[in-house]
Every structure is written in structure tokens, then in C-alpha cells.
Jmol script that loads the backbone (N, CA, C; Angstrom):
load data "model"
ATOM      1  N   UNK A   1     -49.762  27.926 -57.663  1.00  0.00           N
ATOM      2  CA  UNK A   1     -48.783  29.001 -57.639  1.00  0.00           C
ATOM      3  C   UNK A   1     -48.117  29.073 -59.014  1.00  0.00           C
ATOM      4  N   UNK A   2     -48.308  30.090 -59.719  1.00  0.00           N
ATOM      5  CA  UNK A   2     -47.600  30.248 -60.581  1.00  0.00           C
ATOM      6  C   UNK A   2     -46.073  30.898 -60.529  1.00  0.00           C
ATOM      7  N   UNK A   3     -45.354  31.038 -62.272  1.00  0.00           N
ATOM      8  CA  UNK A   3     -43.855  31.325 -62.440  1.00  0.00           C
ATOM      9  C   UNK A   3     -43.684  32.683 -61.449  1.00  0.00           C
ATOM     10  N   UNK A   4     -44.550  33.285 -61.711  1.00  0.00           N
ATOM     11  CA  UNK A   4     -44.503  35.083 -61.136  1.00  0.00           C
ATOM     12  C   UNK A   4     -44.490  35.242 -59.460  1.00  0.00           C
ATOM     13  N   UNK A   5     -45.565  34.773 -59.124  1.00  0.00           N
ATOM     14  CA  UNK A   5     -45.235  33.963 -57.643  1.00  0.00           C
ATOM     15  C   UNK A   5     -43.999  33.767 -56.999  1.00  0.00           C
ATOM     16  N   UNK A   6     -43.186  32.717 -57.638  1.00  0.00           N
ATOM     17  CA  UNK A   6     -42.320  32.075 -57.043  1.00  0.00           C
ATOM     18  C   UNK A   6     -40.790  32.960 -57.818  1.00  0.00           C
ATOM     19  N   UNK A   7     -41.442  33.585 -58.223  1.00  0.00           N
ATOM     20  CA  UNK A   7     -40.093  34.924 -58.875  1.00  0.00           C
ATOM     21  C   UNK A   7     -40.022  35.630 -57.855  1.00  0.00           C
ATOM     22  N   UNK A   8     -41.453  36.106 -57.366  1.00  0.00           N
ATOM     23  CA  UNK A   8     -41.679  37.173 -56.173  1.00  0.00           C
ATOM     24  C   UNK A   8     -40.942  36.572 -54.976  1.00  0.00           C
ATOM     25  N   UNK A   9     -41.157  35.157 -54.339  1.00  0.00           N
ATOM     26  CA  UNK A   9     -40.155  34.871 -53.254  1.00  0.00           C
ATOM     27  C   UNK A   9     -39.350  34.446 -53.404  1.00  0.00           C
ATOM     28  N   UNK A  10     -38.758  34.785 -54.769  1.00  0.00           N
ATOM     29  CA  UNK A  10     -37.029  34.410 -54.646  1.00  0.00           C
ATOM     30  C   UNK A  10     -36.085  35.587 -54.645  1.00  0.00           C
ATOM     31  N   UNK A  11     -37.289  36.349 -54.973  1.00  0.00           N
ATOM     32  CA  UNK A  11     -36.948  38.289 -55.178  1.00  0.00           C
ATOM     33  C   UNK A  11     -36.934  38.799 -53.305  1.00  0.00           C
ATOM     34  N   UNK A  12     -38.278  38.279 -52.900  1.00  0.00           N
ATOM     35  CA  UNK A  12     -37.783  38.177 -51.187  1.00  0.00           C
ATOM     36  C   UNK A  12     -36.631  38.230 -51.068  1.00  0.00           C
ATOM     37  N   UNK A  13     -36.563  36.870 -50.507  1.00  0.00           N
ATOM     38  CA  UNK A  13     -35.074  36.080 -49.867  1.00  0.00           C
ATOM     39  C   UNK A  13     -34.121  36.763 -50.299  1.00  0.00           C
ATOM     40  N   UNK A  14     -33.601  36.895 -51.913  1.00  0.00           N
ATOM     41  CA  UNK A  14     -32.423  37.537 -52.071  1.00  0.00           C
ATOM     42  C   UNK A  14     -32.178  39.242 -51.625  1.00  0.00           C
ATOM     43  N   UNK A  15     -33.850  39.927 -51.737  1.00  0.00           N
ATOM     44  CA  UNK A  15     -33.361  41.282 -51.138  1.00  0.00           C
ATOM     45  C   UNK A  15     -33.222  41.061 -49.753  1.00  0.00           C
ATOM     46  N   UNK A  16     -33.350  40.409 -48.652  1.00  0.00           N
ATOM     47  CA  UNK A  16     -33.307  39.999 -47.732  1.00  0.00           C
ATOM     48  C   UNK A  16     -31.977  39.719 -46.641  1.00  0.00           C
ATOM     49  N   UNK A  17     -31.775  38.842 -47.967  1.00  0.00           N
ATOM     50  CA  UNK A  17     -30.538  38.097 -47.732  1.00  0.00           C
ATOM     51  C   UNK A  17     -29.418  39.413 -48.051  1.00  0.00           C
ATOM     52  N   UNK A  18     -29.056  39.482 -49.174  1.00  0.00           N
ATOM     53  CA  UNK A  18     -27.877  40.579 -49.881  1.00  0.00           C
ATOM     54  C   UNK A  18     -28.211  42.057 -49.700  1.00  0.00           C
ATOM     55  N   UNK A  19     -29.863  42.587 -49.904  1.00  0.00           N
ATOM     56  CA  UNK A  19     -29.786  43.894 -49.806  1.00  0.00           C
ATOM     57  C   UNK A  19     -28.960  44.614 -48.751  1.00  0.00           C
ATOM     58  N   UNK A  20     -29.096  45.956 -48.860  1.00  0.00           N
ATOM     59  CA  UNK A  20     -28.772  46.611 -47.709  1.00  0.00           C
ATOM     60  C   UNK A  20     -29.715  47.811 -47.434  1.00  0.00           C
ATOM     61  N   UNK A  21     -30.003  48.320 -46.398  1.00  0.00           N
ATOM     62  CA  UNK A  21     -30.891  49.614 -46.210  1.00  0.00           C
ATOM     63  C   UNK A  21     -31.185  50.781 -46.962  1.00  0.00           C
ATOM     64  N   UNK A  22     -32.008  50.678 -47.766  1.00  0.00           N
ATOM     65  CA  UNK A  22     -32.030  52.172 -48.546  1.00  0.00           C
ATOM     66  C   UNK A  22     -33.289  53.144 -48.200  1.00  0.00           C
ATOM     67  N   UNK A  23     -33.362  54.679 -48.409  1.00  0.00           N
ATOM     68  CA  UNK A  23     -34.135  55.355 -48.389  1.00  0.00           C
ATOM     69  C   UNK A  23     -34.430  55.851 -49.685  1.00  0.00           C
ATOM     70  N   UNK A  24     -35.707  55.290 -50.044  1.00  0.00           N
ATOM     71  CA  UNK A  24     -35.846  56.021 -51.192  1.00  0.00           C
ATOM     72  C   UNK A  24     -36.797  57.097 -51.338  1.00  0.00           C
ATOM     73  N   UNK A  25     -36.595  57.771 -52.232  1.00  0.00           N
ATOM     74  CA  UNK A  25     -37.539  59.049 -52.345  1.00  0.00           C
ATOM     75  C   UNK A  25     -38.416  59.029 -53.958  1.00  0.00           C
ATOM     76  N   UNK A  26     -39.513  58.949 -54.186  1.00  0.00           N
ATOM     77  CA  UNK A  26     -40.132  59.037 -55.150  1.00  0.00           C
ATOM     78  C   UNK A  26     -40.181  60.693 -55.223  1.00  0.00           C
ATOM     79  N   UNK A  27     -39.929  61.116 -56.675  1.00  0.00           N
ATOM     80  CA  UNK A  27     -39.931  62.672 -57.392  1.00  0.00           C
ATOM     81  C   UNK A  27     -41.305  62.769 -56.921  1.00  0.00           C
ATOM     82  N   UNK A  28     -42.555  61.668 -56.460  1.00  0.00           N
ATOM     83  CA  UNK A  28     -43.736  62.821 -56.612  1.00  0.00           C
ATOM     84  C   UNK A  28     -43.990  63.314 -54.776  1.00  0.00           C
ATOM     85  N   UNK A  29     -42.723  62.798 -53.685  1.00  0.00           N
ATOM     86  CA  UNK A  29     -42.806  63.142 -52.737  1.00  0.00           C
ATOM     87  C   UNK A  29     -42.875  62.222 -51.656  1.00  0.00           C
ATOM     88  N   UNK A  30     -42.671  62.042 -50.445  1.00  0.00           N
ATOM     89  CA  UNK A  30     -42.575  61.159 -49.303  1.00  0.00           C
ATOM     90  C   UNK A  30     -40.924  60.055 -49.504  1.00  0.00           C
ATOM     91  N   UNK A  31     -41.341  59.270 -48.562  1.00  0.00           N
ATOM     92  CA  UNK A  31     -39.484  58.470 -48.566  1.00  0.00           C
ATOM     93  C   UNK A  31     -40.137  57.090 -48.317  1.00  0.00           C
ATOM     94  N   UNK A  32     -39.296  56.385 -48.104  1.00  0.00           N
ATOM     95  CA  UNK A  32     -39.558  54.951 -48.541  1.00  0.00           C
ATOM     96  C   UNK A  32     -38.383  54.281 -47.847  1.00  0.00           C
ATOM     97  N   UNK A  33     -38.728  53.262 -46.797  1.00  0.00           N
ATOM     98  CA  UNK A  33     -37.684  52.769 -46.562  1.00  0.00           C
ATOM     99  C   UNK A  33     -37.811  51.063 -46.606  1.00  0.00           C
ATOM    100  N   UNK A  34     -36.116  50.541 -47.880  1.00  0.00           N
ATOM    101  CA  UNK A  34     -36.552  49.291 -48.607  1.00  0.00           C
ATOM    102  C   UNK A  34     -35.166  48.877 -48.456  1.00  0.00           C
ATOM    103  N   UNK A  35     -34.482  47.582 -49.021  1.00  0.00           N
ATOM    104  CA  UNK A  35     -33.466  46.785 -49.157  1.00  0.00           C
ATOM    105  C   UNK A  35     -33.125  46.842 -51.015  1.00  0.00           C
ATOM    106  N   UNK A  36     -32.375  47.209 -51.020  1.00  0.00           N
ATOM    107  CA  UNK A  36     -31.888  46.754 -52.393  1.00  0.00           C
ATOM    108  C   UNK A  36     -30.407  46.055 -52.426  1.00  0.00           C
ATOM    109  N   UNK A  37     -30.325  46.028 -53.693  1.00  0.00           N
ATOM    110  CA  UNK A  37     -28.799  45.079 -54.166  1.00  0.00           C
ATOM    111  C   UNK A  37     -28.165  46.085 -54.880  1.00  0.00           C
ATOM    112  N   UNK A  38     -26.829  46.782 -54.462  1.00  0.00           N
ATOM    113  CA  UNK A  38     -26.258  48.190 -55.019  1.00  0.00           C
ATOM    114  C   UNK A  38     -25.003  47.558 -55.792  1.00  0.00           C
ATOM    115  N   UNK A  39     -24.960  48.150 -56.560  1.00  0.00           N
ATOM    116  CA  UNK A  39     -23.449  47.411 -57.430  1.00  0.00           C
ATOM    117  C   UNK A  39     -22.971  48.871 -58.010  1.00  0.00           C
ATOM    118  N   UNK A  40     -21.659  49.004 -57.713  1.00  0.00           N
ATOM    119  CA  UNK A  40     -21.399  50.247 -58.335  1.00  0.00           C
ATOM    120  C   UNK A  40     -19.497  49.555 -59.177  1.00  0.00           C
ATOM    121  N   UNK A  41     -19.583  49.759 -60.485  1.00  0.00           N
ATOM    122  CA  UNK A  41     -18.365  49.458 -61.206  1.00  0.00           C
ATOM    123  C   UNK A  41     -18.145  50.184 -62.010  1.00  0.00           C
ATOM    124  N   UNK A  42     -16.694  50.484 -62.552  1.00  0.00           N
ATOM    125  CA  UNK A  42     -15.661  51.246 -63.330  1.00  0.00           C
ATOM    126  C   UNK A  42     -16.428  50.316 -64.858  1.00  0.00           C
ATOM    127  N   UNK A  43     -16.407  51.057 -65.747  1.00  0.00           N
ATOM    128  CA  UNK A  43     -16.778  50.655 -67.356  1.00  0.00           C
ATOM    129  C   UNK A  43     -16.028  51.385 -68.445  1.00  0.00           C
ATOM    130  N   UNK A  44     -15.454  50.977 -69.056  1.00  0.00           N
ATOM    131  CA  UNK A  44     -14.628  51.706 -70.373  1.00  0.00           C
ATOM    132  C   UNK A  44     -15.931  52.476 -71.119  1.00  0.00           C
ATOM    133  N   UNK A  45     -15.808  54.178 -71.331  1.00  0.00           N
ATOM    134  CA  UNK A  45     -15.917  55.161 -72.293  1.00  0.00           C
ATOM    135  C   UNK A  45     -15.435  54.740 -73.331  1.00  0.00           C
ATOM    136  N   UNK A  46     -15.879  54.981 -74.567  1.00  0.00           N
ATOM    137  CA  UNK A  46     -15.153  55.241 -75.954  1.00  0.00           C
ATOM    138  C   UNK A  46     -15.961  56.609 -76.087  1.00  0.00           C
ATOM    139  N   UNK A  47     -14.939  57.799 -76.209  1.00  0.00           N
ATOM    140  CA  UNK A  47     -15.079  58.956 -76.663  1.00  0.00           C
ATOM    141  C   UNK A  47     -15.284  59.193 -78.402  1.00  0.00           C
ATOM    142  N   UNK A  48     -14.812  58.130 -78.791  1.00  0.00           N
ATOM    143  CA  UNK A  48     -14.216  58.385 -80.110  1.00  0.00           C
ATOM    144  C   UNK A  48     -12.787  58.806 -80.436  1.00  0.00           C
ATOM    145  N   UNK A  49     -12.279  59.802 -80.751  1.00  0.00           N
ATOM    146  CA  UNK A  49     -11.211  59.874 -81.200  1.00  0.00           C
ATOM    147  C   UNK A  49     -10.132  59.614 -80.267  1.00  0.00           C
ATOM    148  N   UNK A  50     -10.712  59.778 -78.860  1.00  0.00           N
ATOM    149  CA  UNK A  50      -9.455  59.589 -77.967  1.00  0.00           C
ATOM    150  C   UNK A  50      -9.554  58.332 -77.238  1.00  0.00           C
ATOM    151  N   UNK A  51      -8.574  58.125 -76.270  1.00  0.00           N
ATOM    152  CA  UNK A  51      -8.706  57.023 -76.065  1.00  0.00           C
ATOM    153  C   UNK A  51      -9.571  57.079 -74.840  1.00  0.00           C
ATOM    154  N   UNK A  52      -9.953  55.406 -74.693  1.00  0.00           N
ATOM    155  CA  UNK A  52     -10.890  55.425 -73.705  1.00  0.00           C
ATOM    156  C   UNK A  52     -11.176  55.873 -72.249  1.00  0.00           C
ATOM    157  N   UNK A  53     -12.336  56.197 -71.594  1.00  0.00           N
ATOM    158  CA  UNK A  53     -11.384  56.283 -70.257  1.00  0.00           C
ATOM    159  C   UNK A  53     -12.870  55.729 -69.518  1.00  0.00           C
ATOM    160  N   UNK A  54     -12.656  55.149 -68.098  1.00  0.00           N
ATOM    161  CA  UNK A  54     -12.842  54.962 -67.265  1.00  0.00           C
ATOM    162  C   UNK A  54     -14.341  55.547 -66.379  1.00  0.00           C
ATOM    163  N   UNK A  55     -15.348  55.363 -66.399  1.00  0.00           N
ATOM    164  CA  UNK A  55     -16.586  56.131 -65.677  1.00  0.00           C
ATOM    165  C   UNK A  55     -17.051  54.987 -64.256  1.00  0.00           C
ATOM    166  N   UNK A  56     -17.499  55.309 -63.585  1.00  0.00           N
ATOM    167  CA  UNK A  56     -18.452  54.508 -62.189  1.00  0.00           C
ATOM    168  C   UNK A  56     -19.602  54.607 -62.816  1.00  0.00           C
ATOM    169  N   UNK A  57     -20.277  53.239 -63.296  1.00  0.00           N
ATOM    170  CA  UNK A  57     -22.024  53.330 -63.230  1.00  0.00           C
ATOM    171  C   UNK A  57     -22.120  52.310 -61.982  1.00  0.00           C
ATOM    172  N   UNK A  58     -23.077  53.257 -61.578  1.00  0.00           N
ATOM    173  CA  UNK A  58     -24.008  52.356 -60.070  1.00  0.00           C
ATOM    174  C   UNK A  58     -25.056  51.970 -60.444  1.00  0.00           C
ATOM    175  N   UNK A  59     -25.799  51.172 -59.295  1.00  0.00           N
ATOM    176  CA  UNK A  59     -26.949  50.806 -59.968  1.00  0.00           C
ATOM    177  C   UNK A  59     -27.695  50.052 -58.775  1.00  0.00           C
ATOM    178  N   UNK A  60     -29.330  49.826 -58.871  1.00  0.00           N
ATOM    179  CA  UNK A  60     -30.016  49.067 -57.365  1.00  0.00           C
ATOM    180  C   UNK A  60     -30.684  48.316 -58.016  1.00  0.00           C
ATOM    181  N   UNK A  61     -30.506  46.756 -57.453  1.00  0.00           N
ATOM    182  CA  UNK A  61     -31.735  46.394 -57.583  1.00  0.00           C
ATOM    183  C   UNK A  61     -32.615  46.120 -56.852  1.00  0.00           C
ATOM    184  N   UNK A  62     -33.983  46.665 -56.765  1.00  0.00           N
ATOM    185  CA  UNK A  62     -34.912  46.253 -56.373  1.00  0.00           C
ATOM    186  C   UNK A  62     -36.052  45.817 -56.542  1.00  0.00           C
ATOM    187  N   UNK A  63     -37.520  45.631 -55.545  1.00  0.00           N
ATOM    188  CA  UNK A  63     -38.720  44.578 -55.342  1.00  0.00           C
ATOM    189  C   UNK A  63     -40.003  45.741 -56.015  1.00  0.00           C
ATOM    190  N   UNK A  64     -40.256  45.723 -56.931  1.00  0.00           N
ATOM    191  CA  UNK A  64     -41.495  46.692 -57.265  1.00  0.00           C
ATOM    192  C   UNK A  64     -42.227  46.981 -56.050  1.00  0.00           C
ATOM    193  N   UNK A  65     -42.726  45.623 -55.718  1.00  0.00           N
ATOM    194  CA  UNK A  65     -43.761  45.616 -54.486  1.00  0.00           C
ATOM    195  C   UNK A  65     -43.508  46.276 -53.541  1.00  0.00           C
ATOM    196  N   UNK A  66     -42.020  47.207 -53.105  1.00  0.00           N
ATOM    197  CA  UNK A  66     -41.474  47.969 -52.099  1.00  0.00           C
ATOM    198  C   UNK A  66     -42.148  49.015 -52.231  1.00  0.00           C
ATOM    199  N   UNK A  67     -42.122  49.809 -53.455  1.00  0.00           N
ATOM    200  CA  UNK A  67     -42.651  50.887 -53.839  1.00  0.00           C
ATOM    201  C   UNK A  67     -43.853  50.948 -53.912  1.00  0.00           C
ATOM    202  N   UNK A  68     -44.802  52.226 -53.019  1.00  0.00           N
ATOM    203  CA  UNK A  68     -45.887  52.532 -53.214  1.00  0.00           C
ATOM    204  C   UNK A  68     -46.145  53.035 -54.967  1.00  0.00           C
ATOM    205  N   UNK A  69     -45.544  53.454 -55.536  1.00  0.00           N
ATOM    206  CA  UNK A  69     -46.098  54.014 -57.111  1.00  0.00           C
ATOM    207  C   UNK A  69     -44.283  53.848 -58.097  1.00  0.00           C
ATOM    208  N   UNK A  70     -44.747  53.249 -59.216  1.00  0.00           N
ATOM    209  CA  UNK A  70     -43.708  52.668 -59.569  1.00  0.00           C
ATOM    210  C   UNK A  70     -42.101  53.862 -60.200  1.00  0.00           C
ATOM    211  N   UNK A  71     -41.454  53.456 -59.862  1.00  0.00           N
ATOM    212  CA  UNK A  71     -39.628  54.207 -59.882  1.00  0.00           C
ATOM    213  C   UNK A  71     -40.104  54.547 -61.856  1.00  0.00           C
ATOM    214  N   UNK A  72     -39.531  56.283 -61.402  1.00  0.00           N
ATOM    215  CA  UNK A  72     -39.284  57.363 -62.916  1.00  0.00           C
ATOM    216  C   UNK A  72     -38.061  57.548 -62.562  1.00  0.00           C
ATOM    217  N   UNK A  73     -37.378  58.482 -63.446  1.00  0.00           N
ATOM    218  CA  UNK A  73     -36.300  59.268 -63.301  1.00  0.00           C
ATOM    219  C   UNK A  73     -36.525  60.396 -62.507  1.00  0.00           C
ATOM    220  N   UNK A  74     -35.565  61.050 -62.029  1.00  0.00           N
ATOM    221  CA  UNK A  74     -35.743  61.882 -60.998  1.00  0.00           C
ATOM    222  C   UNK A  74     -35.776  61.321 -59.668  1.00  0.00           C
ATOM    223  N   UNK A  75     -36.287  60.264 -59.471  1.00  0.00           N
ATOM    224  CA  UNK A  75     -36.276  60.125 -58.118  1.00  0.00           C
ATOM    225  C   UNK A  75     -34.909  59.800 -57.586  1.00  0.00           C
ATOM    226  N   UNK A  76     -34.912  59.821 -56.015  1.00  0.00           N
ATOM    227  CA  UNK A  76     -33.540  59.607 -55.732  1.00  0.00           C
ATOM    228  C   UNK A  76     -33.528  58.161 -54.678  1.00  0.00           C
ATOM    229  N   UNK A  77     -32.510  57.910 -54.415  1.00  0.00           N
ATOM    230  CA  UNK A  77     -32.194  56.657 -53.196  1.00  0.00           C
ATOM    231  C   UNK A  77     -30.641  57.207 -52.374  1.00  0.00           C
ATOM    232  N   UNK A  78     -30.925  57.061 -51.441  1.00  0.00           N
ATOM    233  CA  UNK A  78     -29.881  57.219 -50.341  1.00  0.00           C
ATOM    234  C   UNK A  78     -29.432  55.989 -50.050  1.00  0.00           C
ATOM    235  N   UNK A  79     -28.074  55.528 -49.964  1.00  0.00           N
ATOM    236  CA  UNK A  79     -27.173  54.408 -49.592  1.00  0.00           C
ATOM    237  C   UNK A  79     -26.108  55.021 -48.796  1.00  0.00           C
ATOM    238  N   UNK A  80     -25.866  54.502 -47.794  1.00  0.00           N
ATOM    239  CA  UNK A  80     -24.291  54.915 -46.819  1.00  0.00           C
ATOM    240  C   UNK A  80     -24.380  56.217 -46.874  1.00  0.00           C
ATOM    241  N   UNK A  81     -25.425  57.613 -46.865  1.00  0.00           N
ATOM    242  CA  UNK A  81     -25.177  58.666 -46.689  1.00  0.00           C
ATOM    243  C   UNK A  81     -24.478  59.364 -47.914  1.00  0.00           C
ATOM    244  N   UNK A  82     -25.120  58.785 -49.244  1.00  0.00           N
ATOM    245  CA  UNK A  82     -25.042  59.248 -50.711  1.00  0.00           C
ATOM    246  C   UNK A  82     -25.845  59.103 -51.379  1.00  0.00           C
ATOM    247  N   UNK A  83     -26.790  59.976 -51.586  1.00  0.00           N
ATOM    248  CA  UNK A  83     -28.170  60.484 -52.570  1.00  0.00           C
ATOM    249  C   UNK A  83     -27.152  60.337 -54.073  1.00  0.00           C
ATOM    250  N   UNK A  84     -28.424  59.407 -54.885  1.00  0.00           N
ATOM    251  CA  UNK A  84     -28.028  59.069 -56.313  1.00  0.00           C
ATOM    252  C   UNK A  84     -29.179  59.702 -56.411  1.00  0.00           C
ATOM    253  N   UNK A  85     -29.366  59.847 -57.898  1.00  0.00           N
ATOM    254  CA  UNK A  85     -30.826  59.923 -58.734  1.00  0.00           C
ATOM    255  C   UNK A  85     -30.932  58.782 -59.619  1.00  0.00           C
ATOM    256  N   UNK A  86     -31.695  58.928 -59.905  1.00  0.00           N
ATOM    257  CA  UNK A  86     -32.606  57.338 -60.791  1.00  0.00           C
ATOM    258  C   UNK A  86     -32.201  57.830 -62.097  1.00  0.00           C
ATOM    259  N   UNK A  87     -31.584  57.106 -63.225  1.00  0.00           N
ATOM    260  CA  UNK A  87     -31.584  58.248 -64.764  1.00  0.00           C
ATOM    261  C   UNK A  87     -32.048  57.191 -65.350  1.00  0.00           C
ATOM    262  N   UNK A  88     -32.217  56.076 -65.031  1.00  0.00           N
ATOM    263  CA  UNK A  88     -32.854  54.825 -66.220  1.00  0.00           C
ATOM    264  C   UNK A  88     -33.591  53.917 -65.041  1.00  0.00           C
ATOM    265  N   UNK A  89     -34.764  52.890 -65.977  1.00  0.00           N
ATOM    266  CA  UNK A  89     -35.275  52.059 -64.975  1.00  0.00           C
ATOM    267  C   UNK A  89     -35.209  50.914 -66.195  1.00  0.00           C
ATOM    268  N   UNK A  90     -34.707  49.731 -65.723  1.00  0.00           N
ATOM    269  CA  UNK A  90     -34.941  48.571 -66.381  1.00  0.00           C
ATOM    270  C   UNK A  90     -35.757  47.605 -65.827  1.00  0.00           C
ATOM    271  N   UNK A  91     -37.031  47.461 -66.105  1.00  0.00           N
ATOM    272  CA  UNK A  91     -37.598  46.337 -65.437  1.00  0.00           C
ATOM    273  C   UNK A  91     -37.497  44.889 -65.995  1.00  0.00           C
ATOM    274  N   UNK A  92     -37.294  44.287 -64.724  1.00  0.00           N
ATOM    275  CA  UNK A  92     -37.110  42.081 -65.379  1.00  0.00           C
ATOM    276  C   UNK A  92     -38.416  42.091 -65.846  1.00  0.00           C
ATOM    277  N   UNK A  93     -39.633  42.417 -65.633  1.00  0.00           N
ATOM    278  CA  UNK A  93     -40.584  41.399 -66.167  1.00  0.00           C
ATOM    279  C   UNK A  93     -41.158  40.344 -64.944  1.00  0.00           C
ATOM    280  N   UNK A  94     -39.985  40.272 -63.918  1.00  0.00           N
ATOM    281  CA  UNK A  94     -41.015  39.130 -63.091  1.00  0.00           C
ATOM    282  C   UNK A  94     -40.984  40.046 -61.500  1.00  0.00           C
ATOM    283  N   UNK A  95     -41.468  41.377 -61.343  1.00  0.00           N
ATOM    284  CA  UNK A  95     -41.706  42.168 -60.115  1.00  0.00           C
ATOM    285  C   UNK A  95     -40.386  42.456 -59.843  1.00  0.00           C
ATOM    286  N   UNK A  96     -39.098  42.736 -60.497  1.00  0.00           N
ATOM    287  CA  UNK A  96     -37.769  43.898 -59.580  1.00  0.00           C
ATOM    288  C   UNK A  96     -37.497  44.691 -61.345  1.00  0.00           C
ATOM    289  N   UNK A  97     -36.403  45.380 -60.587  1.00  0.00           N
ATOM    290  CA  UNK A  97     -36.041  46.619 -61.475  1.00  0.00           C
ATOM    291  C   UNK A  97     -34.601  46.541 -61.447  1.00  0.00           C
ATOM    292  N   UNK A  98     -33.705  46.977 -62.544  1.00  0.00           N
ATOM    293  CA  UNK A  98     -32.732  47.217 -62.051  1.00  0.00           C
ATOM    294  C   UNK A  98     -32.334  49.070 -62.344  1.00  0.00           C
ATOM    295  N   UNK A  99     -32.199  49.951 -61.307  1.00  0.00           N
ATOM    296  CA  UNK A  99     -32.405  51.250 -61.028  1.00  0.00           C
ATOM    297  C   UNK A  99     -30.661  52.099 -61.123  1.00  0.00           C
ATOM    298  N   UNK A 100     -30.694  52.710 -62.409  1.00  0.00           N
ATOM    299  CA  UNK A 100     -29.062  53.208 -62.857  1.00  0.00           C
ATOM    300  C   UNK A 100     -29.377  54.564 -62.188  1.00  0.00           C
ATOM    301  N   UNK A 101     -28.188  54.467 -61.570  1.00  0.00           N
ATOM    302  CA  UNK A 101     -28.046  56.126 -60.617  1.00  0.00           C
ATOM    303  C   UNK A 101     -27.130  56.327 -61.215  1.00  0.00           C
ATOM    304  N   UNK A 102     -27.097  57.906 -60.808  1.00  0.00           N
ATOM    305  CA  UNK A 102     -26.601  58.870 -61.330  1.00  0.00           C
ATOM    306  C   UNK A 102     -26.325  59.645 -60.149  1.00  0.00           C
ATOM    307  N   UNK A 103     -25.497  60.840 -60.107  1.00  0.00           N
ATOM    308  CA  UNK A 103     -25.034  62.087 -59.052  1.00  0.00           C
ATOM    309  C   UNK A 103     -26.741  62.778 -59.052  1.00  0.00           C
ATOM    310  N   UNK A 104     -27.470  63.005 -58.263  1.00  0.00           N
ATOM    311  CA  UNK A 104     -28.446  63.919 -58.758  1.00  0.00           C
ATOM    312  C   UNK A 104     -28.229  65.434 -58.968  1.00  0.00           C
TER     313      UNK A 104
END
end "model"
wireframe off; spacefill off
backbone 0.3
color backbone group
């Protein structure tokens, strides 16, 4: 068993354990129903000249292997009866993503 392997069932357990129910929708069509890890927090703006202010970035993480064809922009995820859209995808490198929503 290799590193990637044992990334994959620790990527299990924790979506398992912490996720919560999501529906996701891939832009090229159909829905998807998976566990992710949702974090949504307040982050300081710098506008520049004025002073800073305050935005919500959200964000999911999830298991590649959930997804039939891998997360673009555009697509969306439903949590608690609030459709985000996908505007960035960061992948770890060892099978999850971490997925920045946006309002779609």
C-alpha cells in the first residue's frame, strides 16, 4: 500500500466522519450526491485607498473519487438549501480538492 492509498482512507473517514450532505451538480449535467467539509469565514478586503472591509469566502472540501468527471468552474453544490457555484478548484495532490464557492 502506498502514500496515496492511505491518503485516500484518511480522506474516507474524515469525509465521513465531519462531512455533511451535499448535492452536487457538474456544469456538464446530472447531480451527485456526496459528503463534503464546508467552511464558510469573514476575510479582510483591502480595496486600496479605503479602508478594509469584510467579505464571506466559503469553501468544500472534497473526495475526487465522489465525482464521476472532475470539478470546473461553473458547477454548483447545494448545502442546507443554498446553491453556491464553484469559482476556483484547488487540488491537494493526494485525491480531495478544496472547492471556493461563490453566489452562482
Amino acid at each position: 500500500m502506498d502514500f496515496r492509498d492511505l491518503a485516500q482512507g484518511a480522506l474516507s473517514v474524515l469525509m465521513e466522519s465531519l462531512g455533511q450532505p451535499v448535492t452536487y451538480r457538474p456544469a456538464s449535467g446530472g447531480s451527485i450526491s456526496l459528503r463534503g467539509v464546508f467552511n464558510s469565514a469573514h476575510r479582510l478586503v483591502d480595496l486600496g485607498e479605503s479602508a478594509p472591509v469584510s467579505s464571506l469566502s466559503s469553501s468544500l472540501g472534497i473526495q475526487l473519487s465522489d465525482l464521476p468527471v472532475p470539478p470546473s468552474q461553473g458547477d454548483q453544490a447545494t448545502l442546507d438549501d443554498v446553491t453556491y457555484g464553484v469559482v476556483d478548484i484547488q487540488l491537494d495532490g493526494q485525491g480531495g480538492a478544496l472547492l471556493i464557492l461563490g453566489k452562482p
